[in-house]
C-alpha atoms as one frame of an Amber mdcrd trajectory, in Angstrom:
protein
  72.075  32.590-110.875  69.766  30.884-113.667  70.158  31.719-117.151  67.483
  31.807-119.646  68.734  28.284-121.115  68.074  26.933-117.933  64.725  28.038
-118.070  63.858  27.223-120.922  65.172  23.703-120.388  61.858  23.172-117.594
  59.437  24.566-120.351  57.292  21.643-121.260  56.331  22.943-124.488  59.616
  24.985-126.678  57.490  25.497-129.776  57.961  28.927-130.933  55.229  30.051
-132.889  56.422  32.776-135.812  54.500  34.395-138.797  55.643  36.106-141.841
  55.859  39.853-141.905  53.248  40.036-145.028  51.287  37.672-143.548  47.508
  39.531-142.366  46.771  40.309-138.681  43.825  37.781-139.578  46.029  35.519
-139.808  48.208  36.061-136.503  45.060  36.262-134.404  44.293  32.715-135.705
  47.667  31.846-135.396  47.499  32.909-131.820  44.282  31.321-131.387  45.082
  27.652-132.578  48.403  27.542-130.491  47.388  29.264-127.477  50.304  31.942
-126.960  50.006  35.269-126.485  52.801  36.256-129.031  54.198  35.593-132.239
  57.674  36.315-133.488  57.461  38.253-136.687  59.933  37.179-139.596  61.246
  37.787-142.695  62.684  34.561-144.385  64.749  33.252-141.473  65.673  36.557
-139.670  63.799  37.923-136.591  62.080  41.570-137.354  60.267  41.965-134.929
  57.334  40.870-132.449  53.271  40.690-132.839  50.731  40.491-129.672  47.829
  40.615-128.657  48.171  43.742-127.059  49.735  44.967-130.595  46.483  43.524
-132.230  44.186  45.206-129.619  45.740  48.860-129.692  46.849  49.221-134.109
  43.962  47.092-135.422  40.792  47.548-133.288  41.242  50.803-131.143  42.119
  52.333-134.950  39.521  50.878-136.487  41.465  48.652-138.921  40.570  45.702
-140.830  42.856  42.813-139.432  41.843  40.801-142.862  43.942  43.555-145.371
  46.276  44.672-142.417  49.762  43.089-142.180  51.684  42.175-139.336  54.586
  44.323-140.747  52.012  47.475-140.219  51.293  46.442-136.086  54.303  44.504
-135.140  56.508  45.953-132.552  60.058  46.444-133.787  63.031  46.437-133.306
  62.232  43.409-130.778  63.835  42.966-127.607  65.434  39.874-126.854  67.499
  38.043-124.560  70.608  35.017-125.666  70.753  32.116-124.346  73.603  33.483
-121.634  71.385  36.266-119.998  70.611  35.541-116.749  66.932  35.272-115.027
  67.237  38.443-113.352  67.998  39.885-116.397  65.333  38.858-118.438  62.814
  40.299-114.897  64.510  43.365-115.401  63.975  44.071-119.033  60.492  42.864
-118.994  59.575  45.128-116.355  61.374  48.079-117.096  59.701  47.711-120.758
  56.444  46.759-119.949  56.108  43.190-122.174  55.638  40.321-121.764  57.307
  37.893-124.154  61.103  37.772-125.066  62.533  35.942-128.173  65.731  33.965
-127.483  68.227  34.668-130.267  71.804  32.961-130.346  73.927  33.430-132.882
  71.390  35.225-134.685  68.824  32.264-134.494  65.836  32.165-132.974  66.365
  29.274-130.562  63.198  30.099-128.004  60.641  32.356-126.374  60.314  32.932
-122.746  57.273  34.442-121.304  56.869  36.533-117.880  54.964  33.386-116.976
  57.581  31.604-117.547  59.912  33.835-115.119  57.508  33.485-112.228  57.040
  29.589-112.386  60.954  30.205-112.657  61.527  32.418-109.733  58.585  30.621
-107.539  60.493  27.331-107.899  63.558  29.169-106.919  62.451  30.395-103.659
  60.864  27.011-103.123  64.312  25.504-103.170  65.413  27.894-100.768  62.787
  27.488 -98.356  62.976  23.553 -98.410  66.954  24.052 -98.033  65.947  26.579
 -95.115  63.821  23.969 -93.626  66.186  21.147 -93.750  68.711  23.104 -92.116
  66.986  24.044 -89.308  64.926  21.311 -88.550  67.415  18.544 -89.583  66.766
  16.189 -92.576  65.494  13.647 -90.185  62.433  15.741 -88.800  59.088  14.194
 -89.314  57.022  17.142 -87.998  54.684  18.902 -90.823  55.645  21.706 -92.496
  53.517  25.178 -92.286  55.492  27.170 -95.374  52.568  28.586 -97.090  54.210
  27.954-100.388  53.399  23.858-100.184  51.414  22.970-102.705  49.387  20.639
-101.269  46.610  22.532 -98.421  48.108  21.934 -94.778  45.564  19.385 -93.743
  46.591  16.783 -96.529  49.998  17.300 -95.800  49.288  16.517 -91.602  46.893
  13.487 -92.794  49.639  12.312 -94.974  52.362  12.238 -92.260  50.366  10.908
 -89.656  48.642   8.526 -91.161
């Protein structure tokens, strides 16, 4: 069973993007905007308080009718966050994300913020788990000597290539 360092370890990019509590929703948006992520973890100094998303920014700020310019992060954020250590395993993490409804998990160990996973970071995670198993599937049945093309609809090259390729 996979643990969340092991995911994170295929992550090609481990940057976790934070803000400051006081800091304006203006400035999270942007924040959001210029890094491409979906969710910042809120802090004050070095300890985790909670979470900001777009969802957060969507539901407080516009659907209230707020300015995001004189609004603080503190005021949307969603707190206390949830979040998983280093140790919890995959499933885990699936679990809490879908029992909760969210979509982004901090990674705190030791009381550091060592990483964010996303739920699109569990499905690439899960997909290239059952890949595995298929291709181990495969292998045992057919032998690892068989040269006869594949038809698992999981490939991700399109079936053609893959028959041009082999016979070729």
């Amino acid at each position: 069973m996979a643990t969340v360092k092991q995911v994170l370890k295929t992550k090609s990019d481990t940057t976790v993007h934070s803000i400051d509590a006081e800091a304006s929703v203006y400035e999270a948006v942007a924040l959001m905007s210029r890094a491409e992520v979906g969710a910042l973890v809120v802090t004050v100094g070095d300890a985790v308080c909670g979470i900001v998303t777009e969802r957060d920014y969507a539901r407080k700020v516009i659907l209230q009718d707020k300015a995001s310019r004189t609004t603080t992060v503190c005021e949307i954020m969603t707190a206390p966050v949830m979040s998983a250590s280093l140790r919890t395993s995959a499933d885990e993490c699936m679990a809490l994300m879908t029992q909760h409804r969210i979509r982004h998990l901090p990674v705190i160990e030791g009381g550091a913020l060592v990483g964010m996973i996303s739920i699109g970071d569990m499905v690439r995670h899960l997909i290239e788990e059952q890949q595995f198993a298929i291709d181990q599937l495969e292998t045992y049945v057919r032998g690892p000597d068989h040269e006869l093309p594949t038809c698992a609809l999981t490939r991700r090259s399109p079936i053609p290539q893959t028959l041009a390729a082999r016979f070729a």
